[in-house]
C-alpha positions in Angstrom: 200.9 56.2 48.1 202.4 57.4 45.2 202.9 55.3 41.7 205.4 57.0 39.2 204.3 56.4 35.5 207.2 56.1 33.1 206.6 57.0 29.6 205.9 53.5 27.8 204.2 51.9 30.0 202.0 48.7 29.2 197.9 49.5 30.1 198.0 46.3 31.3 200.6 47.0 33.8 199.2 50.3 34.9 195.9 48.5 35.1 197.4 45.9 37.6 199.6 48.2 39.7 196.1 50.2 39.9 193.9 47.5 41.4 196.9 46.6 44.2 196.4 50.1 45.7 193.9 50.5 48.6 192.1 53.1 49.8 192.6 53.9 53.3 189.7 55.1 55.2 191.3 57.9 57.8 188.1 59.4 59.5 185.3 57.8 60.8 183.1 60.6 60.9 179.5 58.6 62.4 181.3 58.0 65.5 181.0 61.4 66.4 177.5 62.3 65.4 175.3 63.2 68.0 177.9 64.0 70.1 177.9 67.9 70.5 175.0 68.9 72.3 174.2 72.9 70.9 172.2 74.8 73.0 170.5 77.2 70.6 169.2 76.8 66.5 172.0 76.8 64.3 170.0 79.3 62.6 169.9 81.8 65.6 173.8 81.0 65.9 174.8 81.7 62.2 173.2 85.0 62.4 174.4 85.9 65.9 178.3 85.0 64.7 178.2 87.5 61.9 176.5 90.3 63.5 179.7 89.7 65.6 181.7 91.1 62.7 179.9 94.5 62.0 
């Protein structure tokens, strides 16, 4: 959402028009937890990724 501030404006009025906006939550991120199942450390799969690159 986007709010355009005029020059002049009333604190009060940028207060208010502040409060009406919500936030919207986009991404539920704990639905997905647990769900990829790795078959090695992280560790051991950091290190074997950037060996890849030498």
């Amino acid at each position: 959402m986007v709010f355009a501030i005029k020059k002049g404006i009333e604190k009060k009025r940028l207060d208010e028009a502040l409060l009406k906006i919500k936030p919207v939550k986009k991404f539920n991120a704990k639905l997905h937890l647990g769900k990829v199942k790795w078959h090695e450390d992280a560790l051991t799969y950091q290190k074997r990724l950037r060996d890849e690159w030498d």
